[in-house]
DSSP file (Angstrom, degrees, kcal/mol; ACC not computed):
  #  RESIDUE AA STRUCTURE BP1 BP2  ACC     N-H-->O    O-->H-N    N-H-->O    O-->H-N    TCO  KAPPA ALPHA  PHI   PSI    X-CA   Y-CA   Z-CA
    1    1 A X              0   0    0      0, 0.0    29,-2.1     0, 0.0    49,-0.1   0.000 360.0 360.0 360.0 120.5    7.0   -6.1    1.4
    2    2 A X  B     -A   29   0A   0     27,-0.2    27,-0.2     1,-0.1    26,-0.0  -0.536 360.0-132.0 -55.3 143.3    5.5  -10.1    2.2
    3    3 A X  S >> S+     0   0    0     25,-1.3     3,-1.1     1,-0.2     4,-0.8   0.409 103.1  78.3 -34.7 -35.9    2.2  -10.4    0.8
    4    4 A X  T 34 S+     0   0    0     24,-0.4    -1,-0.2     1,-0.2     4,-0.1   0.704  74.7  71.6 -75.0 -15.9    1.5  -11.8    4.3
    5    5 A X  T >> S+     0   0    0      1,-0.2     4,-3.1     2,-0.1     3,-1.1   0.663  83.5  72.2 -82.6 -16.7    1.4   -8.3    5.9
    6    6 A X  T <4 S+     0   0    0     -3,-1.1    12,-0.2     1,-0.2    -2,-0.2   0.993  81.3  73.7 -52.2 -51.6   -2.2   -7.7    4.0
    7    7 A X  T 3< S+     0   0    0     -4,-0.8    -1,-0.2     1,-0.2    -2,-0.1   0.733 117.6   7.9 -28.8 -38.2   -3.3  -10.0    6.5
    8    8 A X  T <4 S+     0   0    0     -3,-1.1    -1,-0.2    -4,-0.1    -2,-0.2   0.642  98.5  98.2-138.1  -5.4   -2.9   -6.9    9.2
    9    9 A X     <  -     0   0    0     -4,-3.1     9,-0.5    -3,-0.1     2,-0.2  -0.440  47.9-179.5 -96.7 165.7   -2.2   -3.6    7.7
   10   10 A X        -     0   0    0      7,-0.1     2,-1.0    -2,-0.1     6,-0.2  -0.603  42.9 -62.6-147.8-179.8   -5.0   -0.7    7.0
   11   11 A X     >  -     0   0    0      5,-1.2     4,-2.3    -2,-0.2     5,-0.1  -0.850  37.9-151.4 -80.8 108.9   -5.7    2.4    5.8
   12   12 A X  T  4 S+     0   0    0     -2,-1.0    -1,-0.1     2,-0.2    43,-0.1   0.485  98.4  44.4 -50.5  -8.3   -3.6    5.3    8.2
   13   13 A X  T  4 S+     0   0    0     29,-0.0    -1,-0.2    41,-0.0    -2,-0.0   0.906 136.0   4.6-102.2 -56.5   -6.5    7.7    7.3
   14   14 A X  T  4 S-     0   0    0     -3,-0.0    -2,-0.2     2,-0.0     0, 0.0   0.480  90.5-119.6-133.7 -19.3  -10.0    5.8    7.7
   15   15 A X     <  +     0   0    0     -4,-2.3    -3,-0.1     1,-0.2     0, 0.0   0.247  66.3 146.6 101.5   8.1   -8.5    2.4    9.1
   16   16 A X        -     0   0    0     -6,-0.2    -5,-1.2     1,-0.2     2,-0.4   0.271  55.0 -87.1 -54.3 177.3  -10.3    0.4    5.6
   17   17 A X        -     0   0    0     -7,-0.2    21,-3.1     1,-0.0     2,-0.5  -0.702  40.2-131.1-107.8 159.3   -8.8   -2.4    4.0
   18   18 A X  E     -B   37   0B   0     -9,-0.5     2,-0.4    -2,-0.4    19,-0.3  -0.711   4.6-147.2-106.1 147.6   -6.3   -2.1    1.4
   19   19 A X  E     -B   36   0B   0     17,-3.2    17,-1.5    -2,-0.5     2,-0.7  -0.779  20.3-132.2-101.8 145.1   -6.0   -3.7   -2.0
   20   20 A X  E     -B   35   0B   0     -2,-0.4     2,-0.5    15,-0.2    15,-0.3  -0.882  15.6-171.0-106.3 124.1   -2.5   -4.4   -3.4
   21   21 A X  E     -B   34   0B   0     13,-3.1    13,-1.1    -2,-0.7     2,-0.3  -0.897  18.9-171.5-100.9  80.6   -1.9   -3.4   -7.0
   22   22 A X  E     +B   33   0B   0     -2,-0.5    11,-0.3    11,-0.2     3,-0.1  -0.650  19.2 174.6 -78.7 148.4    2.1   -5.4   -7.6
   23   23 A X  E    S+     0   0B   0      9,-3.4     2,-0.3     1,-0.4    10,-0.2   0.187  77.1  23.9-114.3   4.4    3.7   -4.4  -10.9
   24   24 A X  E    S+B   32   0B   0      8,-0.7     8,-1.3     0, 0.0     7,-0.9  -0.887  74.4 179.8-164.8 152.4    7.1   -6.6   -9.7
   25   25 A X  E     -B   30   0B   0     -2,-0.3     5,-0.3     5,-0.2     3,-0.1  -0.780  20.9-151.8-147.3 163.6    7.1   -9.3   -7.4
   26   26 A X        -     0   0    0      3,-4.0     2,-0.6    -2,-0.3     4,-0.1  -0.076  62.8 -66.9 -98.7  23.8    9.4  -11.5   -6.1
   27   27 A X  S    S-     0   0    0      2,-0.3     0, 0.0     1,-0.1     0, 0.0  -0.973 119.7 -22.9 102.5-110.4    8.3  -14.8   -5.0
   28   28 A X  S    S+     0   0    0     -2,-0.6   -25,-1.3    -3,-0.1   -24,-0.4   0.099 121.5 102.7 -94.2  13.5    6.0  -13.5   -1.9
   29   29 A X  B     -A    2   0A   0    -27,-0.2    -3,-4.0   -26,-0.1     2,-0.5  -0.898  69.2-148.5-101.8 128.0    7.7  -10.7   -1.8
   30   30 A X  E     +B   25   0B   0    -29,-2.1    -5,-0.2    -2,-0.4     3,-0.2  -0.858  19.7 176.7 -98.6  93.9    6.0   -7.2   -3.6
   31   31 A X  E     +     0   0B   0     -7,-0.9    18,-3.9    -2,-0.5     2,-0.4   0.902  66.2   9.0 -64.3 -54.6    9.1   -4.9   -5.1
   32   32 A X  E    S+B   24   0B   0     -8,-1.3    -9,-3.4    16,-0.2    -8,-0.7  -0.942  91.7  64.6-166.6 108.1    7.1   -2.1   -6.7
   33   33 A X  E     -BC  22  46B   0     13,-2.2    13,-1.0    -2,-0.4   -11,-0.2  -0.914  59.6 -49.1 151.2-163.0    3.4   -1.0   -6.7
   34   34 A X  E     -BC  21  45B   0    -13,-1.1   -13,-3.1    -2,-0.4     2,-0.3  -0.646  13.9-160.4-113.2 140.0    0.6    0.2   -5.0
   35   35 A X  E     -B   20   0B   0      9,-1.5     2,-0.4   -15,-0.3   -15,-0.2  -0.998  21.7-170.4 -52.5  95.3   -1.7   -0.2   -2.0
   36   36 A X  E     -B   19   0B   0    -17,-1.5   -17,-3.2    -2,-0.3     2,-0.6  -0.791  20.3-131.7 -65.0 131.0   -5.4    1.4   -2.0
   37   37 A X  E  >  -B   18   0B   0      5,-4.2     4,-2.3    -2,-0.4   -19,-0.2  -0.790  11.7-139.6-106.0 131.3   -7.5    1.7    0.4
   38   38 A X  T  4 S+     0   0    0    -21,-3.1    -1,-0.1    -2,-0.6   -20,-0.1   0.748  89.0  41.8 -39.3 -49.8  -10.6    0.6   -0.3
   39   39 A X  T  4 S+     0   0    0    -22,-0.2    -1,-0.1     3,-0.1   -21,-0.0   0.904 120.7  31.4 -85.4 -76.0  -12.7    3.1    1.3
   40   40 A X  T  4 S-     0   0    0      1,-0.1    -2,-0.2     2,-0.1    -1,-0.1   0.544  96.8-120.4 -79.7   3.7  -11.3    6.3    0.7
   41   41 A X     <  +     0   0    0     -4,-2.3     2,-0.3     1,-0.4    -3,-0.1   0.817  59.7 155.2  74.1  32.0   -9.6    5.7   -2.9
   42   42 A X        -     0   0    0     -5,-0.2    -5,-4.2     2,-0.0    -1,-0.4  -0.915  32.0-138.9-110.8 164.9   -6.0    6.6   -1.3
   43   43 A X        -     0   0    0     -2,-0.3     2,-0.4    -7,-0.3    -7,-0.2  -0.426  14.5-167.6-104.4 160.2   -2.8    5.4   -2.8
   44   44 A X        -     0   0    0     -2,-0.1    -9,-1.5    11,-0.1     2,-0.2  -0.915  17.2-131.1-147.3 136.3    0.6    4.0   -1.4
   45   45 A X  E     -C   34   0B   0     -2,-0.4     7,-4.0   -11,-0.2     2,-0.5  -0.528  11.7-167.9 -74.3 138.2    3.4    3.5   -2.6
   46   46 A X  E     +CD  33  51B   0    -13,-1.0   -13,-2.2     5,-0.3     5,-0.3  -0.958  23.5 177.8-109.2 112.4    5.5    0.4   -2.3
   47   47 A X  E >  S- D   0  50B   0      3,-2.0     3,-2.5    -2,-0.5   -15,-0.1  -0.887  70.1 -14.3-109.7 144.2    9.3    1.0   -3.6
   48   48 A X  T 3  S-     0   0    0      1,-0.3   -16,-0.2    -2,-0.3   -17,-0.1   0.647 135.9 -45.7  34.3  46.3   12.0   -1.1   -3.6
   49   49 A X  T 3  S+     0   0    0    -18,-3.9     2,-0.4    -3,-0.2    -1,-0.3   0.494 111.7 110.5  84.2 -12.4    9.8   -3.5   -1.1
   50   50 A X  E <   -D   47   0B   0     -3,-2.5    -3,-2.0   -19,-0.4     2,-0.5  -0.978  61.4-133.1-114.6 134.5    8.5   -0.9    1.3
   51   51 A X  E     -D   46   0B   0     -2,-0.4     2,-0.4    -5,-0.3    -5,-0.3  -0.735   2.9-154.5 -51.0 115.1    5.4    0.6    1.9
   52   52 A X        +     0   0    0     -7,-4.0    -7,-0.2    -2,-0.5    -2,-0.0  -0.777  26.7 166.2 -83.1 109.1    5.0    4.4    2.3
   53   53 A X        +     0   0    0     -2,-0.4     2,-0.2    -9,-0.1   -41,-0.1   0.354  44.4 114.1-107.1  13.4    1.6    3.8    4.7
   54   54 A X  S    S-     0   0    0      1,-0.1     2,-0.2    -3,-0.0   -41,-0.0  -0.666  71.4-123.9 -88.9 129.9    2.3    8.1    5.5
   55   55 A X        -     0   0    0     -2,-0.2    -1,-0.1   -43,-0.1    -2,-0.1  -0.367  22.4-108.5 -66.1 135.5   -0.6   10.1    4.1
   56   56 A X        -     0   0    0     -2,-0.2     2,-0.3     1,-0.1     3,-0.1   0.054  28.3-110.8 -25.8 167.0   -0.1   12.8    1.8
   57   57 A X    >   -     0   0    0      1,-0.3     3,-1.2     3,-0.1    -1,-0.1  -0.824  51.2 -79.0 -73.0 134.7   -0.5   16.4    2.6
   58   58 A X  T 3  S+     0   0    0     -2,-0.3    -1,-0.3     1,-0.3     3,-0.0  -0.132 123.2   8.6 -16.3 142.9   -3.5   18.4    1.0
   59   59 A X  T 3  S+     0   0    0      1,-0.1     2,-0.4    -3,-0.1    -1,-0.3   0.523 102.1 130.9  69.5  20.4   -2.5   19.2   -2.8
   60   60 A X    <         0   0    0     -3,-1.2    -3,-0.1     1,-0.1    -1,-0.1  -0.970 360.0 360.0-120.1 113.1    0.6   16.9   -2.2
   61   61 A X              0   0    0     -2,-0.4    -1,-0.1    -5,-0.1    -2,-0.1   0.181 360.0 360.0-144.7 360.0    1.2   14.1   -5.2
């Protein structure tokens, strides 16, 4: 995922802004870590460079 996509993406539940957590990078490219959303304290996953922006299910982790 470019870094540069912060710029426009949101929370899919509450529409908040998200904070990016990287734990590997690439140059402006984000490999492996997490998005938060700010407001409602959910996570996404980033693997292998993609963002998972689909919310969970109830009870689902």
């Amino acid at each position: 995922m470019n870094k540069s996509l912060m710029e426009i993406i949101c929370c899919p539940v509450c529409k908040g802004g998200l904070e990016l957590i990287a734990t590997e990078e690439s140059g402006e490219e984000v490999l492996e870590g997490t998005l938060r959303c700010a407001v409602c304290s959910v996570d996404y996953p980033i693997s292998e460079g993609i963002p998972n922006l689909l919310p969970q299910a109830a009870g689902e982790d």
